[in-house]
LUMGUZA-610498 format. One record per residue (C-alpha): residue number from 1; x, y, z; residue in three letters. Coordinates in nm, 3 decimals, m for minus. Layout:
(node NUM; (X; Y; Z); 'ALA') ...
//
This chain:
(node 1; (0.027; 4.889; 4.253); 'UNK') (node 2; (m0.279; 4.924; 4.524); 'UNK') (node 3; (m0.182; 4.822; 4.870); 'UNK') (node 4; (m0.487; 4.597; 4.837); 'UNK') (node 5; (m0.368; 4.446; 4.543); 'UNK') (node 6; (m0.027; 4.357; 4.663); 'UNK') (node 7; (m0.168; 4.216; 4.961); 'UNK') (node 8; (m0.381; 3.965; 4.769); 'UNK') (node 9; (m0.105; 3.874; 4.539); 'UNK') (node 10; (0.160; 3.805; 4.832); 'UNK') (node 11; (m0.146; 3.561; 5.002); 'UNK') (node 12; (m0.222; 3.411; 4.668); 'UNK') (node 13; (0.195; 3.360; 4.627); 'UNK') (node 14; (0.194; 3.247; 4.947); 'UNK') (node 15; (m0.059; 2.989; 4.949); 'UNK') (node 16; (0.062; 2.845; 4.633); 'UNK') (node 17; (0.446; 2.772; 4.738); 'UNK') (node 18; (0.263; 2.646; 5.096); 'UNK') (node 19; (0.020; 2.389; 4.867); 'UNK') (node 20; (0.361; 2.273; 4.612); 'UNK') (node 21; (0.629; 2.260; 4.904); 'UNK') (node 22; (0.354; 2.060; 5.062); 'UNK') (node 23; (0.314; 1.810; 4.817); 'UNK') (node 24; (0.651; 1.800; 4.670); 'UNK') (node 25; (0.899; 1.860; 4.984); 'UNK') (node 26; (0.839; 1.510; 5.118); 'UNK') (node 27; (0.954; 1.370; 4.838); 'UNK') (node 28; (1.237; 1.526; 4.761); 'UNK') (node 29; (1.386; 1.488; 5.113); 'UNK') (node 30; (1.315; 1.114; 5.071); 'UNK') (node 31; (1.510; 1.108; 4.780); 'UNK') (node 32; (1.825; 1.339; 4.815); 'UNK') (node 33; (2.024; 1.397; 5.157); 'UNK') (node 34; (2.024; 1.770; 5.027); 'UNK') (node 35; (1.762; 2.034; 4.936); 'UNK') (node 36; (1.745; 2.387; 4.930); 'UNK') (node 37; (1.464; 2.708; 4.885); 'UNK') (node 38; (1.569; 2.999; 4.772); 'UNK') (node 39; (1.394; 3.308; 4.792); 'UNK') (node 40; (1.541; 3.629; 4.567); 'UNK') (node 41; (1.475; 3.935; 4.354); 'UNK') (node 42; (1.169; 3.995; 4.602); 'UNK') (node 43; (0.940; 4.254; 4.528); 'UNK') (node 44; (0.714; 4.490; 4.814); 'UNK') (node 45; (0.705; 4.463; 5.221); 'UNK') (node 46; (0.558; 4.201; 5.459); 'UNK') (node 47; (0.632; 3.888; 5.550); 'UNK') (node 48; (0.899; 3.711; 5.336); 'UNK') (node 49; (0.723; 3.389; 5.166); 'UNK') (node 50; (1.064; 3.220; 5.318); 'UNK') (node 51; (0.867; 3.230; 5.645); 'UNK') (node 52; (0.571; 3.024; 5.522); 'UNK') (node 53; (0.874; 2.801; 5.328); 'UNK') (node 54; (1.003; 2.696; 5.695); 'UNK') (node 55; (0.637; 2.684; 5.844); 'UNK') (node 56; (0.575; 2.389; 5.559); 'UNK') (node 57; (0.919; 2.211; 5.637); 'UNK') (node 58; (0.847; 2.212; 6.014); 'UNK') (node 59; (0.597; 1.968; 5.953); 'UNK') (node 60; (0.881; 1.744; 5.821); 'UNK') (node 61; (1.134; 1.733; 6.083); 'UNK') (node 62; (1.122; 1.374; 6.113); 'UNK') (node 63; (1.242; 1.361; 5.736); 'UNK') (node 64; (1.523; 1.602; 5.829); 'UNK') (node 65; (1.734; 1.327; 6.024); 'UNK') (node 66; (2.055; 1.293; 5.802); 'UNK') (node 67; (1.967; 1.539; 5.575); 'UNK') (node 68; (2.047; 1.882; 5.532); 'UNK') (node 69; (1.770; 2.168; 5.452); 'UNK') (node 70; (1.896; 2.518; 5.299); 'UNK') (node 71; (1.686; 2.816; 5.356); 'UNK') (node 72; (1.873; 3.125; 5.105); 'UNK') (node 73; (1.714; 3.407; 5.174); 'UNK') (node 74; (1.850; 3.676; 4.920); 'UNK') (node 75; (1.753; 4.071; 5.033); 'UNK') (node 76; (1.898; 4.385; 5.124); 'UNK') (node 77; (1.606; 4.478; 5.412); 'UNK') (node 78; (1.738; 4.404; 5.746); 'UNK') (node 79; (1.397; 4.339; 5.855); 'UNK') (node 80; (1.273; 4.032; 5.585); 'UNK') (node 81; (1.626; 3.900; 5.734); 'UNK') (node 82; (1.494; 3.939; 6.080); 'UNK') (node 83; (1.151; 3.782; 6.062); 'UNK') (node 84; (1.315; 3.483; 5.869); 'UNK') (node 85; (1.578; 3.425; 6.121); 'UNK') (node 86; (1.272; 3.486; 6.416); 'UNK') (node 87; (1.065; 3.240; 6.235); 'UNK') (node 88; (1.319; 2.944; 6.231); 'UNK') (node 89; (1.367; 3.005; 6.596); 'UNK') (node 90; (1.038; 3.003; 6.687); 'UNK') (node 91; (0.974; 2.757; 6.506); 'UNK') (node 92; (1.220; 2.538; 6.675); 'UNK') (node 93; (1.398; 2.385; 6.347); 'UNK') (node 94; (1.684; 2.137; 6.425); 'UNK') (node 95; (2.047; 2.231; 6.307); 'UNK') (node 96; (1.981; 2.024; 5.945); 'UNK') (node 97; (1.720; 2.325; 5.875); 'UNK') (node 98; (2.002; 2.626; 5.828); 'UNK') (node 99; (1.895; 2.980; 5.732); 'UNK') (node 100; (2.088; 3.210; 5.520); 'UNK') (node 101; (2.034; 3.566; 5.511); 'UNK') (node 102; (2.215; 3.918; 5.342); 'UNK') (node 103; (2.203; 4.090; 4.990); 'UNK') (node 104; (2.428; 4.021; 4.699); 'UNK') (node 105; (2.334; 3.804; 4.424); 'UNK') (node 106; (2.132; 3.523; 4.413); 'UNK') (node 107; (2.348; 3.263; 4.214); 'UNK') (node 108; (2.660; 3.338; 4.472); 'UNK') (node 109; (2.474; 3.311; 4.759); 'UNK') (node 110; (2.361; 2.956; 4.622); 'UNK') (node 111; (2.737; 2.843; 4.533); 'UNK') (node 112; (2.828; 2.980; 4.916); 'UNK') (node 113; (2.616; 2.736; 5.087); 'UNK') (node 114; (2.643; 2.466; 4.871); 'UNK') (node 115; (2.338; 2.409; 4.699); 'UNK') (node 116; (2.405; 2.286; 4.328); 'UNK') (node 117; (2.424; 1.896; 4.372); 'UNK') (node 118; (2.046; 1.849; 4.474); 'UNK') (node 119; (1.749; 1.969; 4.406); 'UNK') (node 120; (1.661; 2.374; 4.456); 'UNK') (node 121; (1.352; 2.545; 4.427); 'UNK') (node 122; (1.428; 2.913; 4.360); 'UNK') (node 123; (1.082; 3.161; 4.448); 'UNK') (node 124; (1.199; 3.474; 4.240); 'UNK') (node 125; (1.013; 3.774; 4.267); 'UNK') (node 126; (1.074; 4.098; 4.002); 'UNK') (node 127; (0.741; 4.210; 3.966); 'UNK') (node 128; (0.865; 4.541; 4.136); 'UNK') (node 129; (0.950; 4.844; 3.888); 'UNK') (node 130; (1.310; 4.879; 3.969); 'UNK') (node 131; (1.412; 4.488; 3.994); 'UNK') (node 132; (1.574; 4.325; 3.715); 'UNK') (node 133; (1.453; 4.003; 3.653); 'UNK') (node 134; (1.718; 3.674; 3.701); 'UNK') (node 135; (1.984; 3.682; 3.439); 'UNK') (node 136; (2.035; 3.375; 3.218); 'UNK') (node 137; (2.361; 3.282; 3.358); 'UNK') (node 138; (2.154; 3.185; 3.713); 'UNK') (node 139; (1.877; 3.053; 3.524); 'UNK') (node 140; (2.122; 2.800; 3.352); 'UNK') (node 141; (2.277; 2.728; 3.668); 'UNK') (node 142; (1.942; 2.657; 3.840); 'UNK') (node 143; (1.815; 2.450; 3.519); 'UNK') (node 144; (2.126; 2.250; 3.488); 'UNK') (node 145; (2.090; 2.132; 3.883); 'UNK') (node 146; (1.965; 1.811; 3.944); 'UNK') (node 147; (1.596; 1.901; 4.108); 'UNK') (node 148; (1.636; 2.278; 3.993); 'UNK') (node 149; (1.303; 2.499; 3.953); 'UNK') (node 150; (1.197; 2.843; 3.945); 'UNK') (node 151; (0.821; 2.994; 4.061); 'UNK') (node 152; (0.943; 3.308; 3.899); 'UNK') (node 153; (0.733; 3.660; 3.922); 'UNK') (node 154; (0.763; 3.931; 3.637); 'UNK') (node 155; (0.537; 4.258; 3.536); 'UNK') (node 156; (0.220; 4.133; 3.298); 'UNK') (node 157; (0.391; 4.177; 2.946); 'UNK') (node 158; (0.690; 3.922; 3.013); 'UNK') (node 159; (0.518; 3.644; 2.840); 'UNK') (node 160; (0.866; 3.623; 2.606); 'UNK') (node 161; (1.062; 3.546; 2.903); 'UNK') (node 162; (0.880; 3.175; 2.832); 'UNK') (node 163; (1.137; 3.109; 2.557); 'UNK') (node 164; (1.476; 3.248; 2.795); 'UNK') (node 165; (1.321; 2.977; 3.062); 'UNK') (node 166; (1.365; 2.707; 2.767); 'UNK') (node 167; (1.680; 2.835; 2.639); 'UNK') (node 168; (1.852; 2.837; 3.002); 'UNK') (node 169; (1.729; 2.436; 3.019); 'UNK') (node 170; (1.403; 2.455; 3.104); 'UNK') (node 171; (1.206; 2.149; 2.950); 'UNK') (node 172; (0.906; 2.196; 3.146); 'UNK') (node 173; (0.769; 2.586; 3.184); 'UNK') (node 174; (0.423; 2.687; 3.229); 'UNK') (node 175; (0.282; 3.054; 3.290); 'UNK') (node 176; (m0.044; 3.222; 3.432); 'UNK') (node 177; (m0.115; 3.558; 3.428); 'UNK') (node 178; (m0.259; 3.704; 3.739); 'UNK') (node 179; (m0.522; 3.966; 3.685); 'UNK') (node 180; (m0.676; 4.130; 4.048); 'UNK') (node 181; (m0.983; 4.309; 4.081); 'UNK') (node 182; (m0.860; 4.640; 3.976); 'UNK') (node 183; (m0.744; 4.446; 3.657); 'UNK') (node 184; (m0.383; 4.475; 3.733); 'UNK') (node 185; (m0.153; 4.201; 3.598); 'UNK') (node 186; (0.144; 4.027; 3.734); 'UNK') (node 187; (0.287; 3.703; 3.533); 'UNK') (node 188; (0.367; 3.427; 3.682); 'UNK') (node 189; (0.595; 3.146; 3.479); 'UNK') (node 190; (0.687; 2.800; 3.669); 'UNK') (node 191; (1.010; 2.588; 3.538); 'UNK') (node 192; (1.133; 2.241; 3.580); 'UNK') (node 193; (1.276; 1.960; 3.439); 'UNK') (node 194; (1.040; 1.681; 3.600); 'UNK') (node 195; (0.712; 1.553; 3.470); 'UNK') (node 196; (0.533; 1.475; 3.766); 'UNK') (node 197; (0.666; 1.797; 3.962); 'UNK') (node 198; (0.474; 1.999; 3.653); 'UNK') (node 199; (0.184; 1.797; 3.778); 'UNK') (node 200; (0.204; 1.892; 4.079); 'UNK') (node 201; (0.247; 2.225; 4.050); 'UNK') (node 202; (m0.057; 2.259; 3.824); 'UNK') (node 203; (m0.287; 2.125; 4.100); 'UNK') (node 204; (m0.149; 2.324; 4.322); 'UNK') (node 205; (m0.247; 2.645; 4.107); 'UNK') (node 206; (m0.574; 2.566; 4.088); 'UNK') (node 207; (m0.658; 2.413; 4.463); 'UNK') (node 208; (m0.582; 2.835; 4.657); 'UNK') (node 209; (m0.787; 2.987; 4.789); 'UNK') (node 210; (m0.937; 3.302; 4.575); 'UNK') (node 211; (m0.815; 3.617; 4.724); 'UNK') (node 212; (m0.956; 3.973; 4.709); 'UNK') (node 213; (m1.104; 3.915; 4.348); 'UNK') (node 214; (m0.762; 3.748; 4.198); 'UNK') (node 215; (m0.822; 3.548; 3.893); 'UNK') (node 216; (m0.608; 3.377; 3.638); 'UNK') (node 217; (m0.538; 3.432; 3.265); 'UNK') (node 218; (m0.370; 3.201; 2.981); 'UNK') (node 219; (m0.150; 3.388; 2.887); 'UNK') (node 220; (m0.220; 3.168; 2.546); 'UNK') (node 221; (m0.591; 3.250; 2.511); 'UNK') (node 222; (m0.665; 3.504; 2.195); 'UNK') (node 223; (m0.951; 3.608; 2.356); 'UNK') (node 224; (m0.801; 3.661; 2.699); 'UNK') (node 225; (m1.052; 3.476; 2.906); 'UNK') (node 226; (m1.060; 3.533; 3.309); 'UNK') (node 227; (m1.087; 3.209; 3.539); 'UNK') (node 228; (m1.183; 3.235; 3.865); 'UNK') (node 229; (m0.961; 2.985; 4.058); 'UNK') (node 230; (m1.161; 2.664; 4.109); 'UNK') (node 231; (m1.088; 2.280; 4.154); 'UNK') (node 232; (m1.327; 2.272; 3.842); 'UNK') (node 233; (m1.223; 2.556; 3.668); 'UNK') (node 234; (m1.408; 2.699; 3.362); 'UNK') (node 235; (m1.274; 2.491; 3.019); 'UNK') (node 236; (m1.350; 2.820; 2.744); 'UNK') (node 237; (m1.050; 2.900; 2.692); 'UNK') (node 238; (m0.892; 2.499; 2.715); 'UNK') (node 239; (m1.135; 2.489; 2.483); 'UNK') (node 240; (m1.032; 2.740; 2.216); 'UNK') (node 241; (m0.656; 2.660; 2.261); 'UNK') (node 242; (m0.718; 2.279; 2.174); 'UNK') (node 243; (m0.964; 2.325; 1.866); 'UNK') (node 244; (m0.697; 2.606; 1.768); 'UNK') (node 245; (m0.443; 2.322; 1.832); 'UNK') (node 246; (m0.656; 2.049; 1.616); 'UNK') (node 247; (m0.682; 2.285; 1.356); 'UNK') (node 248; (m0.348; 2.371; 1.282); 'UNK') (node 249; (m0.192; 2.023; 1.269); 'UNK') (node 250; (m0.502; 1.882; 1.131); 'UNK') (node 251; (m0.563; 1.612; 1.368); 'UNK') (node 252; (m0.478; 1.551; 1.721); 'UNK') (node 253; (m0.456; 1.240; 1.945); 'UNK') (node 254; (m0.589; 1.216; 2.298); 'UNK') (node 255; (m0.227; 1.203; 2.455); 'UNK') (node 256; (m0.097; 1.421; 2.183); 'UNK') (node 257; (m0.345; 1.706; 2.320); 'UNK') (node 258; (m0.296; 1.614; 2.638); 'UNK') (node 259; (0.118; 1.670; 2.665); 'UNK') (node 260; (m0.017; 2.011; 2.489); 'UNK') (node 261; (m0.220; 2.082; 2.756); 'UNK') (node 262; (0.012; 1.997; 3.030); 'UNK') (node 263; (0.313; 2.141; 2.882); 'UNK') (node 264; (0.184; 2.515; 2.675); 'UNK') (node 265; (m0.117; 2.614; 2.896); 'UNK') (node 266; (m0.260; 2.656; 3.255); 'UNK') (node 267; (m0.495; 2.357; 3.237); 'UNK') (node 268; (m0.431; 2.004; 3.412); 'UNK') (node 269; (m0.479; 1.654; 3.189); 'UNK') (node 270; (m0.759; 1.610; 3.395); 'UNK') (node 271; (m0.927; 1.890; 3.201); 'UNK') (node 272; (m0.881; 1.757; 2.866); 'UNK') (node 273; (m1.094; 1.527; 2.826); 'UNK') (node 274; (m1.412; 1.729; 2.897); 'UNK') (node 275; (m1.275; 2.007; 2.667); 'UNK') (node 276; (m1.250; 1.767; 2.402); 'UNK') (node 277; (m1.600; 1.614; 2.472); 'UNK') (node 278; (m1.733; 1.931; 2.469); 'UNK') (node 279; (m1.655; 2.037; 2.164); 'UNK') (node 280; (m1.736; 1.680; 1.996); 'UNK') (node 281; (m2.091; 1.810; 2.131); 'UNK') (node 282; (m2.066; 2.103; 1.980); 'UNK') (node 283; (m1.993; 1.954; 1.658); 'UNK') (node 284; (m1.616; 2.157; 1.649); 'UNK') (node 285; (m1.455; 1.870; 1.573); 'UNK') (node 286; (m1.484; 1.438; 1.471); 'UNK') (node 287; (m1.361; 1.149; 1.647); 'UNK') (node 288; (m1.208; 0.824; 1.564); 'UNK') (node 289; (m1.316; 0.609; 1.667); 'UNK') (node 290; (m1.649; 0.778; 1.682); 'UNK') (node 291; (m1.773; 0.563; 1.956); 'UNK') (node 292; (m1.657; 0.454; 2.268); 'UNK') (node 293; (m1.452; 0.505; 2.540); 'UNK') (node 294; (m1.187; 0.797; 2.459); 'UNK') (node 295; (m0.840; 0.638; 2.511); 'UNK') (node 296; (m0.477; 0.785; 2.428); 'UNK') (node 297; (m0.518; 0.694; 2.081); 'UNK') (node 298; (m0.825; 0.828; 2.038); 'UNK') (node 299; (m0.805; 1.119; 1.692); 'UNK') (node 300; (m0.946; 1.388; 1.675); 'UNK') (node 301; (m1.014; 1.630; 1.347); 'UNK') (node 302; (m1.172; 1.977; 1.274); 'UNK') (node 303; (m1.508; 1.959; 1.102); 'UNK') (node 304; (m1.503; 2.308; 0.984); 'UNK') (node 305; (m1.237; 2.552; 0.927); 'UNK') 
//
């Protein structure tokens, strides 16, 4: 991969744990004494995105009072260790915030300090040629955990991995390719067993910043559609997946498509129902009722084949 290209990736990686752990850390440190990032498998130089991790939780030291944060940094380079272990220094973190640092594998590490119990959010990066990605053994361990998710990295062809994510415990996964301006790919999946954390993480995806020319992809879209990232983000290929959707169970409710939505592509709920007005519009599909306000119950059918 381009230096460029990696660069843009890490700050697009970056940004998007920054804008979750943002939004979600609160609270989860309201509602467990225990919590714990994890950062593994990771792929090129730079800063570690464990660094950014503790510049997020700094803002919430107050939370931290009777509570205990675990930072697992998993890595064989001496110097990601250092700049982690400079960073919560700096930083001035109190003794609830501890780092750990060294090589050896991920799900050990995690049983060493103590983590399973609460909730963990594991960043995994194997997008590099000569990582492995996690085994299922640590994927069940992470999915079985009470608060357990993975913002997991793999090489663009991976989309399969989806259905090892479910089988480890996964209820909740949802995946984005990443496609720079070079057109190289990296896949990005994100797992968890809470509705309102998928939520979350979805806005998240779509409120970075675009960096050196990244775009997204669903992975789900036949005709592979790029989307620049945008609060309002272009609905084609929402679009195409729900009339595909409509067509092949024949009808489709308003919350029916929505838990689609939310649950097998990159959109939000929020996008839905301007997809599905759209292609009422277009005259892709009935409603019933016909007119009115477009509720949960709201059915929807294809008008042509």
């Amino acid at each position: 991969m381009a230096a460029g290209a990696g660069a843009a990736y890490g700050a697009v990686k970056r940004e998007l744990l920054v804008r979750y752990l943002d939004a979600c850390a609160p609270t989860v440190l309201h509602g467990s004494r225990r919590m714990t990032y994890a950062e593994g498998y990771a792929a090129g130089a730079g800063e570690p995105s464990a660094v950014a991790a503790l510049r997020v939780f700094a803002e919430f030291v107050d939370l931290l009072a009777g509570r205990r944060l675990d930072v697992v940094l998993v890595t064989d380079d001496p110097t990601a260790e250092a700049l982690v272990t400079a960073a919560h220094a700096e930083l001035g973190l109190p003794d609830q915030c501890r780092v750990h640092a060294g090589g050896g594998p991920l799900l050990a590490a995690l049983k060493q300090v103590g983590a399973f119990g609460a909730p963990i959010l594991a960043l995994l990066d194997a997008t590099a040629p000569d990582v492995a990605p996690p085994d299922g053994t640590t994927l069940a361990a992470l999915a079985a955990d009470p608060g357990g998710e993975v913002l997991l990295f793999l090489p663009t062809g991976r989309a399969a991995y989806r259905a090892g994510l479910h089988e480890a415990g996964f209820a909740l996964v949802t995946s984005v390719e990443l496609v720079d301006a070079g057109a190289e790919e990296q896949l990005l999946f994100f797992a968890t067993n809470h509705d309102k954390h998928l939520d979350t993480f979805k806005d998240a995806l779509w409120a970075v910043d675009e960096y050196a020319g990244v775009r997204y992809r669903d992975p789900r879209d036949p005709e592979h559609g790029l989307l620049d990232i945008s609060l309002a983000p272009h609905l084609g290929p929402l679009r195409r997946l729900l009339l595909d959707r409509i067509r092949a169970q024949g009808t489709g409710t308003v919350a029916q498509l929505r838990h689609y939505t939310r649950t097998e592509t990159v959109y939000r709920t929020a996008d839905v129902l301007k997809a599905l007005q759209s292609l009422a519009a277009a005259g892709s599909v009935s409603r019933e009722p016909e007119h009115g306000r477009l509720t949960a119950d709201t059915e929807f059918r294809p008008t042509s084949a």
